[in-house]
C-alpha positions in Angstrom: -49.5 10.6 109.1 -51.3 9.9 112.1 -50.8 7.2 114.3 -49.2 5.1 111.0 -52.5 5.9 109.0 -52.4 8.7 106.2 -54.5 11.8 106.1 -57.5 11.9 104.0 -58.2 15.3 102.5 -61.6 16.5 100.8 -60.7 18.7 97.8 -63.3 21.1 96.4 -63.4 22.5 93.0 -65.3 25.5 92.0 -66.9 26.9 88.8 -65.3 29.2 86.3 -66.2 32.9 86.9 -69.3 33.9 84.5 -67.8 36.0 82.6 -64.9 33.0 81.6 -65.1 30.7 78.9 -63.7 27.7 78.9 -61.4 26.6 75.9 -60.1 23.0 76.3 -61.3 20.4 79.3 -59.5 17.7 80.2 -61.0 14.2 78.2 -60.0 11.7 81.3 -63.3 10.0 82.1 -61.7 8.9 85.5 -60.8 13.0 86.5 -62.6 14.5 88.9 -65.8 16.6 87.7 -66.8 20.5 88.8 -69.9 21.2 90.6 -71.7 21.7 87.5 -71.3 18.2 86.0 -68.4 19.1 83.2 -64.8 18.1 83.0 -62.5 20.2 84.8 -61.0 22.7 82.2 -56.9 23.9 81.8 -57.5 26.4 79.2 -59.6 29.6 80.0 -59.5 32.8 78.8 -61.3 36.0 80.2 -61.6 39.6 78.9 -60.3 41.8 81.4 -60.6 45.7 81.2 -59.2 46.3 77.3 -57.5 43.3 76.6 -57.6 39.6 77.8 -56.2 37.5 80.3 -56.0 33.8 80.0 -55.1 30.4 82.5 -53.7 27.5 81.2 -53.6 24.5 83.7 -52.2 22.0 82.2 -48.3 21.0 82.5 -48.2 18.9 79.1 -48.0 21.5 76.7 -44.0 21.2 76.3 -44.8 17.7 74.6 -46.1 19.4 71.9 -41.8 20.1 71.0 -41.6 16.4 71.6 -43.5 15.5 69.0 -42.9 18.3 66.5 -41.0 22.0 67.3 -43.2 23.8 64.5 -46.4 22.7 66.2 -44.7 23.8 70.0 -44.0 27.4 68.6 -47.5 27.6 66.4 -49.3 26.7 69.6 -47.3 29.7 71.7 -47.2 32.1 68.6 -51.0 32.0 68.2 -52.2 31.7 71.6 -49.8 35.7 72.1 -51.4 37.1 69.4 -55.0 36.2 70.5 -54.4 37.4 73.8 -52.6 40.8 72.0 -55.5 41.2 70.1 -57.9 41.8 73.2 -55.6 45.1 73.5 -56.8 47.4 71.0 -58.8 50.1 72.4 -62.1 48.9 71.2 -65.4 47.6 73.5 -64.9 44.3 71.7 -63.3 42.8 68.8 -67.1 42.0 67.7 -68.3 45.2 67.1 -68.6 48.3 67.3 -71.3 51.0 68.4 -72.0 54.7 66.4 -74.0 57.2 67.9 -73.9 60.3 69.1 -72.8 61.6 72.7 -75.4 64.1 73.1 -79.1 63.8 72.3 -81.7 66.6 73.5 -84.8 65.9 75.0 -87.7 65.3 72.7 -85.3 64.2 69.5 -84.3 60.5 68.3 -82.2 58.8 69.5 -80.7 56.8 66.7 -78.0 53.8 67.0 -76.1 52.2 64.9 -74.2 48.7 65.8 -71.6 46.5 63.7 -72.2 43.2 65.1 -69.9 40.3 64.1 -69.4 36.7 64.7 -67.1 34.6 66.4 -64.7 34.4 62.8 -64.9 38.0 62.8 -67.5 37.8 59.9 -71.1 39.8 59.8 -73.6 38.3 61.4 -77.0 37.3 59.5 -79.0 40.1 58.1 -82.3 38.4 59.5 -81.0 38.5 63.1 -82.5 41.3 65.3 -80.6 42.0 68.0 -81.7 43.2 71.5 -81.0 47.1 72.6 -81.3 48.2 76.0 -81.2 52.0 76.8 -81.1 52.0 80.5 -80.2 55.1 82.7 -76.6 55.4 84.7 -77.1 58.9 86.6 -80.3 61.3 86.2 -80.0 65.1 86.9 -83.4 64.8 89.0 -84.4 62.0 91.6 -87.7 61.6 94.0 -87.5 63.7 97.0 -87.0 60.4 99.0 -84.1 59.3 97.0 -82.8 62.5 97.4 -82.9 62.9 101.2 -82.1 59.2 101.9 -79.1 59.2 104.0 -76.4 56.0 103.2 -74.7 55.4 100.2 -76.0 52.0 100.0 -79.8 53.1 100.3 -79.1 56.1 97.9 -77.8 53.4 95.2 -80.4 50.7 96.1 -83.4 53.3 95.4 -81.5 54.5 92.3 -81.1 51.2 91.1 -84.8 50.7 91.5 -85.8 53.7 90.0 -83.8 53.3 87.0 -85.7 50.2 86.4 -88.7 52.3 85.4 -86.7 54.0 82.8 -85.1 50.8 81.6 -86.2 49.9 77.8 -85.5 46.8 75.7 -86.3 47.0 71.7 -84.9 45.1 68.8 -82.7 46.1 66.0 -83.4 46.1 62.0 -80.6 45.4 59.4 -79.5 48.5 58.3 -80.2 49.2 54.1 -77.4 49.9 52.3 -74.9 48.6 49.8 -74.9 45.1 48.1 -72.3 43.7 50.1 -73.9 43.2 53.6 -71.1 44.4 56.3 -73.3 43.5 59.6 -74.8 46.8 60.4 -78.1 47.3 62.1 -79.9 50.1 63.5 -82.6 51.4 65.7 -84.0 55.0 65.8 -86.2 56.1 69.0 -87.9 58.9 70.3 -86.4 60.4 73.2 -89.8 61.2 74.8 -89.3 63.5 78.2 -91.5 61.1 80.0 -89.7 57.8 79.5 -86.2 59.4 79.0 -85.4 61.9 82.0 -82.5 64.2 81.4 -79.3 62.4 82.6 -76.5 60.0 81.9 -77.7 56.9 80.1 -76.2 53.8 78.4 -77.2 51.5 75.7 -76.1 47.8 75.4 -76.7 45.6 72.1 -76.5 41.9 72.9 -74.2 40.3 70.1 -75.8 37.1 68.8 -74.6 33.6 69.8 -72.1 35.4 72.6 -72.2 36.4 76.0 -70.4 39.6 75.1 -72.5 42.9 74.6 -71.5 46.4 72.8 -71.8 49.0 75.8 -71.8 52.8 74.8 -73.0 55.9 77.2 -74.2 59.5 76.2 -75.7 62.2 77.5 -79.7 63.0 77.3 -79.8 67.4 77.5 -82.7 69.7 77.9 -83.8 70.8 74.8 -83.5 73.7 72.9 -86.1 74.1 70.2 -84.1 77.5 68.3 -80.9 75.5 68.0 -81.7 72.4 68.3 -83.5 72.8 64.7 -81.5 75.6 62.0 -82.7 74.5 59.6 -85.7 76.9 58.0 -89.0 75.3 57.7 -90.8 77.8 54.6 -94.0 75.6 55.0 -94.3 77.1 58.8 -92.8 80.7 57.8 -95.7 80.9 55.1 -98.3 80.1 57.2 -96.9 82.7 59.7 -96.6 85.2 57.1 -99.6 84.5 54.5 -102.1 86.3 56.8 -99.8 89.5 56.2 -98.5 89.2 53.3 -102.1 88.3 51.4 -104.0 91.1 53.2 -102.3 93.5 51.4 -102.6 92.3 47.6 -106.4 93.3 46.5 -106.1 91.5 43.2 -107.7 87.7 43.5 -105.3 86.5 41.0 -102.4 87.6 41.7 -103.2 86.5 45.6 -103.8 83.3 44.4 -100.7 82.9 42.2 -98.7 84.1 45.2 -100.1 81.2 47.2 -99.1 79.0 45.3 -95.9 80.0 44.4 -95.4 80.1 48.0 -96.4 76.5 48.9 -94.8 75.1 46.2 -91.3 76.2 47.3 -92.2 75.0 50.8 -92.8 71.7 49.9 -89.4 72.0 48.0 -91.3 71.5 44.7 -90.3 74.8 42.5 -87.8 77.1 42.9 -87.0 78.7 46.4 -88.4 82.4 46.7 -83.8 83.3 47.2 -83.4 86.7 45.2 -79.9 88.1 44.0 -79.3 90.6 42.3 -79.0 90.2 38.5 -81.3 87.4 38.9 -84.5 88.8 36.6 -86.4 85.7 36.4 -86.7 85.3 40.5 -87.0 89.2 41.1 -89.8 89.0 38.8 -91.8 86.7 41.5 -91.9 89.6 44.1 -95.1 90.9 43.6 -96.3 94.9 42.6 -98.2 94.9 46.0 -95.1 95.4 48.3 -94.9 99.2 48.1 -92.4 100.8 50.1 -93.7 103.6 53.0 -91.3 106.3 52.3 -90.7 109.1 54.7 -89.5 112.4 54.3 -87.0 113.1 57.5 -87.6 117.0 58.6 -84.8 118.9 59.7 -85.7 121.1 62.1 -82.1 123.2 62.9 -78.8 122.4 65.0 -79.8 120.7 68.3 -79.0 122.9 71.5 -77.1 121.2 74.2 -77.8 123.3 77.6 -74.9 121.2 79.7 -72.3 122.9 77.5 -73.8 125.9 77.5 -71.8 128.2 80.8 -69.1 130.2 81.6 -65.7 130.9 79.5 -62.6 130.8 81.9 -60.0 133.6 81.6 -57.2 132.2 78.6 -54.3 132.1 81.8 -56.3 129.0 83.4 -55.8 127.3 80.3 -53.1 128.3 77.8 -51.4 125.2 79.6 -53.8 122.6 78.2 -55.2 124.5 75.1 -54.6 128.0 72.5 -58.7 127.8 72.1 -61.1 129.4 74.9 -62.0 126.6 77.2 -66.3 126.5 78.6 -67.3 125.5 82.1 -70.9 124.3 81.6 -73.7 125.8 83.8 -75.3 122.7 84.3 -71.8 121.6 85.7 -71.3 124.5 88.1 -74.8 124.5 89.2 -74.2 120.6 90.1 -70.5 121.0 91.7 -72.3 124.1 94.2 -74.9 121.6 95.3 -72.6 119.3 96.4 -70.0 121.8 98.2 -73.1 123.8 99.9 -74.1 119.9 101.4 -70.4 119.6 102.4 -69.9 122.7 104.0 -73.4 122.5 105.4 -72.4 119.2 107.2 -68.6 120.4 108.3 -70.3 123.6 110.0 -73.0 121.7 111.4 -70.8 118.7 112.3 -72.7 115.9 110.6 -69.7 114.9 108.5 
């Protein structure tokens, strides 16, 4: 009160946070509206870090047991396990992203999403969903971004650079089964020059929700000898043909290896895999493969010179052993080197 006359107060309302959604507003035409026009809510929820967090503003609920207990404890009884089921160590409850952590440099890059809607069922098959592959942290940076002093500055230009690498694509429904299950999938290049070697992430927009699948890996250098095992006979035969047909002088049987050869490279006849016992394949192998045996000549003992020396009188060493014992010359002559270059130095007073 002042001076007999009341206060007046302004009271300002704000909007829910983004990332809310609103659940139930209140239906009183006469309430006050928010900012953006709507009823003011008193039931939100929000997901917060792996599970959910929720406001209820409204102090009416406890009618509910006025009216009927069963419908007071359903309301309660639901409303915990929703907000329990935000808990579960999953990115969202409406979907789920499979790929692999690692992908080298120059290989695809292939995604697989389970999207879902909001009753937990798969979404249509004709829906193509938005990927984005953008990068988090790259292993190499401008040599301005990399001098620029500030953290601030250093995550502004990194920001801006990363927007150069940033890619959007759409998804295709992903063949399989008869039953349809909500799977879709995307499979692309990992070209050096638009993917950089680094940290990256990829987010798939679910449809009809402002909730997206979020899912990092790792871009490597390559490594073409073990990043491919597998053997590749169509490349090996054109390696070896040159070779390998130089050698066979009969046309025919050059030109029944060839194809022989190319056949089992294009996986069309049976591998050229030879065990033993195995007639049919070890007839394949061809007369022309002759093997260049050489006769080894032995020309007597080998002499060793180091061991060659002096024996020392059987008194030095009956201790150690009953047979005569040799000092190599070789030895000897080394051990006088060094003690003349001692002595040499203690008499001339170098050491």
């Amino acid at each position: 009160m002042n001076n007999g006359k009341p206060i007046s107060a302004e009271i300002t309302y704000a909007n829910p946070k983004p990332v809310a959604t609103p659940i139930a507003r209140f239906p009183d035409p006469d309430s006050i509206t928010m900012p953006d026009g709507k009823r003011p809510p008193w039931l939100v929820v929000m997901q917060y870090g792996q599970g959910r967090t929720a406001w209820v503003g409204s102090p009416e609920i406890w009618r509910l047991r006025q009216y009927k207990d069963e419908y007071f404890e359903r309301f309660w009884t639901k409303f915990i396990r929703y907000m329990g089921a935000g808990s579960r160590r999953k990115q969202t409850r409406r979907g789920r992203i499979l790929m692999s952590s690692v992908v080298p440099s120059g290989g695809y890059l292939r995604v697989t999403a389970q999207l879902l809607d909001p009753s937990l069922q798969p979404v249509e098959q004709k829906t193509e969903p938005k990927i984005t592959i953008r990068p988090v942290e790259l292993d190499k940076y401008p040599t301005e971004i990399e001098k620029a002093i500030g953290d601030e500055t250093i995550a502004k230009l990194k920001a801006k650079y990363h927007e150069k690498y940033t890619h959007e694509f759409r998804m295709s429904a992903k063949k399989g089964p008869d039953k349809w299950e909500g799977y879709f999938q995307r499979a692309q290049l990992a070209a050096a020059e638009k993917f950089p070697v680094g940290t990256w992430r990829v987010d798939v927009e679910i449809p009809s929700s402002t909730e997206t699948l979020k899912q990092k890996f790792t871009i490597r250098q390559s490594n073409p000898e073990l990043d491919v095992t597998k053997p590749d006979f169509k490349a090996l035969y054109q390696m070896a043909s040159p070779l390998a047909l130089m050698q066979v002088s009969d046309p025919t049987l050059s030109a029944n290896l060839q194809k022989a050869v190319s056949a089992n490279s294009q996986g069309l006849e049976k591998r050229l895999a030879f065990k033993f016992g195995d007639e049919e394949s070890l007839k394949l192998i061809p007369d022309c493969f002759k093997p260049d045996v050489k006769t080894a000549r032995n020309r007597g003992a080998v002499e060793d010179y180091w061991d060659k020396g002096v024996t020392l009188p059987s008194f030095l060493t009956n201790w150690y052993s009953d047979k005569p014992q040799r000092l190599g010359a070789l030895l000897l002559v080394c051990v006088g080197l060094l003690s003349a270059e001692w002595l040499t130095r203690k008499l001339l007073k170098l050491a």
